[in-house]
KOLVEXKE-214641 format. One record per residue: y, x, z of N, C-alpha, C, CB in turn. Coordinates in steps of 0.05 Angstrom, whole numbers, plus 5000, padded with zeros to 4 digits. Atoms other than C-alpha are relative to their C-alpha. Glycine has a CB too. Layout:
BEGIN
{{Y; X; Z}; {Y; X; Z}; {Y; X; Z}; {Y; X; Z}}
...
//
This chain:
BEGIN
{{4973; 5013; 4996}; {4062; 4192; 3161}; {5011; 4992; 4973}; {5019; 5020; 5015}}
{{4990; 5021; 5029}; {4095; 4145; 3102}; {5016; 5017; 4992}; {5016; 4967; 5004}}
{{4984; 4994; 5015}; {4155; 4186; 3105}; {4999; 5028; 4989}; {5019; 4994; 5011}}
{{5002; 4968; 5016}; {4124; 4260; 3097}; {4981; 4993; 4975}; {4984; 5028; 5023}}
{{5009; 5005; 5025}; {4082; 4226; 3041}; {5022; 4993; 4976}; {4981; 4979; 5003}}
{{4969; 5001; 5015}; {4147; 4200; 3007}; {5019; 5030; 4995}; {5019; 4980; 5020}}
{{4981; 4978; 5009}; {4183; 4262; 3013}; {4976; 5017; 4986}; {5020; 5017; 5028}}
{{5018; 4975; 5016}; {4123; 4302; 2982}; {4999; 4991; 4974}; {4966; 5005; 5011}}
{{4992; 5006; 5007}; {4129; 4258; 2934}; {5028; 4995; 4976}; {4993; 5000; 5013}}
{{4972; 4996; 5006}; {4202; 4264; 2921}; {4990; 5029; 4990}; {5025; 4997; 5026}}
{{4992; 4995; 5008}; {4187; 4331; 2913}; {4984; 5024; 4982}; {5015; 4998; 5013}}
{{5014; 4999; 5022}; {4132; 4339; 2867}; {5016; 4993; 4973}; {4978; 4984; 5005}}
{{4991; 5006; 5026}; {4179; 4300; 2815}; {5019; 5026; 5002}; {5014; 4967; 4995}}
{{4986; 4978; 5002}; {4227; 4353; 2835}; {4994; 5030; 4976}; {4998; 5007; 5027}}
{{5007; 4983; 4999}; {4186; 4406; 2819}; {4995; 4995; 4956}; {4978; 5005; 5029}}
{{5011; 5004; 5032}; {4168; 4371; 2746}; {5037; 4991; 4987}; {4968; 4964; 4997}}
{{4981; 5007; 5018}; {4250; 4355; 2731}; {5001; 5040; 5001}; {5029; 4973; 5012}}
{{4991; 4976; 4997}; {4255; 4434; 2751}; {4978; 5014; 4970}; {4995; 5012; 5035}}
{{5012; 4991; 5019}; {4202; 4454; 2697}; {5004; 4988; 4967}; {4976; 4999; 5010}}
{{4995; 5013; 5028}; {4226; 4405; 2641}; {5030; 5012; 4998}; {4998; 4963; 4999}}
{{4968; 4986; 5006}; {4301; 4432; 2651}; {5002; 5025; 4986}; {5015; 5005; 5027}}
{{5004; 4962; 5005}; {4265; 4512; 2638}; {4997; 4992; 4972}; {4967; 5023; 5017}}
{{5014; 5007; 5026}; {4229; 4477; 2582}; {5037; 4997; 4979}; {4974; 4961; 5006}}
{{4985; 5010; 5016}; {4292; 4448; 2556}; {5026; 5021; 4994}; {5007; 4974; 5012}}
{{4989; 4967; 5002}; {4337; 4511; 2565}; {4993; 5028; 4983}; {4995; 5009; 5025}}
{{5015; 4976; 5007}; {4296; 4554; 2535}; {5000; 4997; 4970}; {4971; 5002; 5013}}
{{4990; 5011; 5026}; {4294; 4512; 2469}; {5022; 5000; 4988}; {4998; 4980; 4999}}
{{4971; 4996; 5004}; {4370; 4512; 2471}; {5000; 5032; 4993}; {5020; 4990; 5029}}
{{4999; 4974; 5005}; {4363; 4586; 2470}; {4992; 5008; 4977}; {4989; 5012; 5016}}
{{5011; 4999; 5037}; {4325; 4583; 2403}; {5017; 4994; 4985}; {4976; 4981; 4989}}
{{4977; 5010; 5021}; {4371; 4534; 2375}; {5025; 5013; 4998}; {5007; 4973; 5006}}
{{4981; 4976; 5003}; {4422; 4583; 2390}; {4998; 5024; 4985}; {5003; 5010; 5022}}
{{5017; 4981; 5020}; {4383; 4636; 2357}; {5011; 5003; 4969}; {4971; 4987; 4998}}
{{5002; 5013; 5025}; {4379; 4596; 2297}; {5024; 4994; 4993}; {4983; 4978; 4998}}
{{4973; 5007; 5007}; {4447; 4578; 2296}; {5015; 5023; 4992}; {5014; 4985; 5021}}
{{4985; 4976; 5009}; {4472; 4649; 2298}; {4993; 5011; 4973}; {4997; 5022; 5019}}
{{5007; 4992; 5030}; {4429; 4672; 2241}; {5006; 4986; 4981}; {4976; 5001; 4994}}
{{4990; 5010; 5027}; {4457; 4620; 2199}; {5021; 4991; 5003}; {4986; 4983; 4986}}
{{4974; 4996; 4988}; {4524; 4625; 2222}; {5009; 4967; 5002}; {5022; 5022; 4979}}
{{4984; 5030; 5006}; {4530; 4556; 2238}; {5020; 4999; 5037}; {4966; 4962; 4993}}
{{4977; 4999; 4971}; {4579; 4536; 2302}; {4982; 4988; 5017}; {5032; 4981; 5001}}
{{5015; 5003; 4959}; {4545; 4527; 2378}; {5004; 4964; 5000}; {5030; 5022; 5039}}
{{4990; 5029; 4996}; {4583; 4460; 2388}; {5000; 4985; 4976}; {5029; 4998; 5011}}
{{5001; 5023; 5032}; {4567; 4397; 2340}; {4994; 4969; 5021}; {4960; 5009; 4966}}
{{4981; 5026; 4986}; {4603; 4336; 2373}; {4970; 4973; 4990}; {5047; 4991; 4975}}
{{5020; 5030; 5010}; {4559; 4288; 2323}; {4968; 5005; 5023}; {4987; 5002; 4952}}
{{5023; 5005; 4983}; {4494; 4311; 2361}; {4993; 4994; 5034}; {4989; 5020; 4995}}
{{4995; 5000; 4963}; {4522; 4310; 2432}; {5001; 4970; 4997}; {5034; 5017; 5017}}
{{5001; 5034; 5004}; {4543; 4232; 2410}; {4976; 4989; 5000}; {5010; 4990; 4975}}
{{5030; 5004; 5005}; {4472; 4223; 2387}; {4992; 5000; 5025}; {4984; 5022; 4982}}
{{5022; 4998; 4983}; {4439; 4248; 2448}; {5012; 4982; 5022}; {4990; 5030; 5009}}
{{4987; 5011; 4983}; {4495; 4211; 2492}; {4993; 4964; 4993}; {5031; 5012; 4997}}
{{5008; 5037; 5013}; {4476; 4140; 2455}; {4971; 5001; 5006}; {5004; 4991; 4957}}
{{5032; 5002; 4993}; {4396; 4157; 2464}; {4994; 4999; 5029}; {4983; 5027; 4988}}
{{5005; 4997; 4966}; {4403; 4170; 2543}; {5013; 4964; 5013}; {5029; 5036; 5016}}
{{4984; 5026; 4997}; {4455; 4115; 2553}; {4975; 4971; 4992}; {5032; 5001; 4975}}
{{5014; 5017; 5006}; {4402; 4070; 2517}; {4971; 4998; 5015}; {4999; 5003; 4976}}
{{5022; 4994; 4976}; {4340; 4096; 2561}; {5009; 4990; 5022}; {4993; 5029; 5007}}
{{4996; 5015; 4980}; {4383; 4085; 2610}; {5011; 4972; 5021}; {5004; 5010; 5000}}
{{4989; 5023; 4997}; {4400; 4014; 2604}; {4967; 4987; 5001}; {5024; 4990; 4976}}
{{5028; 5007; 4993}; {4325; 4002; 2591}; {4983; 5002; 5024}; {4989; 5012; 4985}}
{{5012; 4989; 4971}; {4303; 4042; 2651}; {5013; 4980; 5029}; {5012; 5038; 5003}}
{{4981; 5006; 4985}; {4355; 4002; 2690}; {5012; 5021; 5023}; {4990; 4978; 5009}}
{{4982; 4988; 4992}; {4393; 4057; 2708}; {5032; 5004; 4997}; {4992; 5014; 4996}}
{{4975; 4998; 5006}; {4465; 4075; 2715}; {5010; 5018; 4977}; {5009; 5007; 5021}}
{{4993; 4974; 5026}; {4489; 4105; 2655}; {5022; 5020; 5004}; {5010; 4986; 4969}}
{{4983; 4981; 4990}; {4554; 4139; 2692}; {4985; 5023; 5013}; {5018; 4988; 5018}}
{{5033; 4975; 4980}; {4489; 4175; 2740}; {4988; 5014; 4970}; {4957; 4972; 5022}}
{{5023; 4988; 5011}; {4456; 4193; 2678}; {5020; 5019; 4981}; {4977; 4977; 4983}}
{{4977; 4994; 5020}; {4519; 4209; 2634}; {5007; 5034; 5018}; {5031; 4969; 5000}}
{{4996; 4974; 4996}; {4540; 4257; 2686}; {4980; 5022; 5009}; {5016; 4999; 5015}}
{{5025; 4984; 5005}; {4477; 4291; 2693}; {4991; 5017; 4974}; {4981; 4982; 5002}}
{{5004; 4991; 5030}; {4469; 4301; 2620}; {5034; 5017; 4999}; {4994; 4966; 4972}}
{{4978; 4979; 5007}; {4541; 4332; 2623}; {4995; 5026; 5003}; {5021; 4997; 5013}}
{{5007; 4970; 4995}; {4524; 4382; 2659}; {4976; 5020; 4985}; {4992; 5000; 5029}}
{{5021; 4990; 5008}; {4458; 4396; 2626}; {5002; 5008; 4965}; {4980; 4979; 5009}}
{{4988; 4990; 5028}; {4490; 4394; 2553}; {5013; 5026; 4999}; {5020; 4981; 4988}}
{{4982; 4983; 4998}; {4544; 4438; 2583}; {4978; 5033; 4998}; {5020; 4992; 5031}}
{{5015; 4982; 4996}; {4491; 4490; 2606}; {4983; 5011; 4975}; {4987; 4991; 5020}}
{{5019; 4995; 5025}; {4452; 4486; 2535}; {5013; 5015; 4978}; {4991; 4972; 4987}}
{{4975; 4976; 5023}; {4516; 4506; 2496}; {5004; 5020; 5017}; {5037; 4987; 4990}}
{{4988; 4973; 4985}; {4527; 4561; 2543}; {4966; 5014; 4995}; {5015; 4997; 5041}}
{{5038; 4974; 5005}; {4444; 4588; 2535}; {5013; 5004; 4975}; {4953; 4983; 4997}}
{{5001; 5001; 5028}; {4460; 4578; 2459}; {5017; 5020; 4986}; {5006; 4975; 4990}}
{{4981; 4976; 5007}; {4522; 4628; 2460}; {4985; 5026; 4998}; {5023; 5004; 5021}}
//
């Protein structure tokens, strides 16, 4: 059937945004690490800009919505400074 191949599909990528998010969490947790041992501060505005201009730009290339991608990445920044505490 087309549409239980499609949804398997769907949620195979699932299964690969769910293992890049651990991946990417987990790194945040280092960089948190690293940040405490050298007493630097959790939040740094210039790199959130940075990564907000690199997505936004993927996502104009990708032809995606950059409000869809923007608030996606909110949440996912939000969650990175909170591993990093």
């Amino acid at each position: 059937m087309v549409l239980e191949k499609l949804r398997n599909e769907i949620d195979s990528i699932d299964d690969e945004i769910v293992k890049l998010l651990r991946k990417r969490l987990n790194i945040s947790y280092k960089i948190g690490k690293y940040k405490t041992k050298k007493n630097m501060k959790i939040y740094d505005r210039k790199r959130e800009i940075e990564i907000y201009n690199k997505i936004n730009e993927k996502a104009e290339k990708n032809n995606l919505d950059e409000r869809f991608i923007n608030k996606i990445f909110k949440i996912i920044i939000r969650d990175s400074r909170e591993r990093q505490k």
